[in-house]
C-alpha positions in Angstrom: -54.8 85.4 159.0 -57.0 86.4 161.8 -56.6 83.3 163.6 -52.7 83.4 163.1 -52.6 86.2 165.1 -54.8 85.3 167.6 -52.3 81.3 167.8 -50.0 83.6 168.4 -51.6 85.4 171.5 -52.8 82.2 172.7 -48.8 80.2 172.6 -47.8 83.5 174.6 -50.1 81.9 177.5 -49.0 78.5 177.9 -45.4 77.0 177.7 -44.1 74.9 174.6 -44.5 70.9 175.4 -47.5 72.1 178.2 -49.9 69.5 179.7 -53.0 69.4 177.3 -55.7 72.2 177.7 -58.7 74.0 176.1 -59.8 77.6 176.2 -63.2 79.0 174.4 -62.7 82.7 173.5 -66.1 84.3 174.0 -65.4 87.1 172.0 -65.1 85.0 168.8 -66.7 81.7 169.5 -63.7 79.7 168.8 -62.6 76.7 170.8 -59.0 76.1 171.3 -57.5 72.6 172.0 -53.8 72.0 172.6 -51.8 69.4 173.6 -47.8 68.2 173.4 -46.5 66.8 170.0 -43.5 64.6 169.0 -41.3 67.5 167.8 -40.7 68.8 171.9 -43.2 71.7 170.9 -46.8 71.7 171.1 -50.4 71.4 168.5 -53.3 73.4 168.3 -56.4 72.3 167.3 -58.8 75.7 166.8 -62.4 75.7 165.8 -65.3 77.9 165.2 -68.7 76.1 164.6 -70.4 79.2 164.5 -68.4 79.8 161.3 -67.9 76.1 160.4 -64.1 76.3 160.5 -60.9 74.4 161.6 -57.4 75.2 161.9 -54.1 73.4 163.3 -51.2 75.2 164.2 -47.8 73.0 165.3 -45.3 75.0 167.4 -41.5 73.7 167.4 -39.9 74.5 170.7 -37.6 76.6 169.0 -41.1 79.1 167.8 -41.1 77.9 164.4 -44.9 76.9 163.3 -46.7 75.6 160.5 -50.3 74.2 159.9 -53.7 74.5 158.0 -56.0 77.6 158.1 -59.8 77.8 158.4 -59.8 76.9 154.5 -57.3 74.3 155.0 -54.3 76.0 153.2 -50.7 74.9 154.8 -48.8 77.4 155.8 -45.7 78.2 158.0 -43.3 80.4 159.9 -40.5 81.3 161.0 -39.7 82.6 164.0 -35.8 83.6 163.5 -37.2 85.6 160.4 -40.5 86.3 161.2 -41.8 85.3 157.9 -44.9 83.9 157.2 -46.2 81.9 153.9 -49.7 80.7 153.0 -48.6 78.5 150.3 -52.7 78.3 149.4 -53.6 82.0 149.7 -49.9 83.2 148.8 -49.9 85.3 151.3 -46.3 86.5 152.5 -45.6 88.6 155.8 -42.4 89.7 157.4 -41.9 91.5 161.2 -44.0 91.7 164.3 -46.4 94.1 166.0 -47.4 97.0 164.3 -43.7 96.7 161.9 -45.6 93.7 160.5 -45.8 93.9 156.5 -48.0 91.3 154.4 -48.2 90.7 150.7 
């Protein structure tokens, strides 16, 4: 989940469809790959080898997003709703900021 949030930080900083980049976030260790996809929108590839993790996220051009967490679970979301489902962990959130609500 903490990675989620941080995707969503990071897609905030670049525009959908962007050239392909990196970024290493000091403050967590985790390396952040990204480049254009097929969908118009972009991919990120996140890792942590501190922590020996991976994640994907892959962001339509219209917000929505869906991908694997650190523990490989698929999840998605929605960006008209702002709801989000971890179809491994079942974890279900609705809203943004600090109105955010998970389950």
């Amino acid at each position: 989940m903490k990675y989620l949030m941080l995707i969503w930080l990071l897609v905030a900083s670049f525009p959908l469809n962007a050239e392909s980049g990196s970024y290493f976030d000091p403050n967590t260790g985790s390396y952040y790959n990204w480049a254009p996809n097929i969908q118009n929108g972009t991919t990120v590839h996140g890792s942590n080898p501190g922590a020996g993790s991976l994640w994907t996220t892959h962001i339509k051009a219209d917000g929505d997003m869906h991908g694997t967490d650190s523990d490989m679970n698929p999840w998605t979301y929605n960006s008209d709703t702002s709801y989000y489902f971890n179809y491994g962990t079942g974890t279900m959130c609705y809203g943004a900021g600090d109105l955010r609500q998970c389950y």
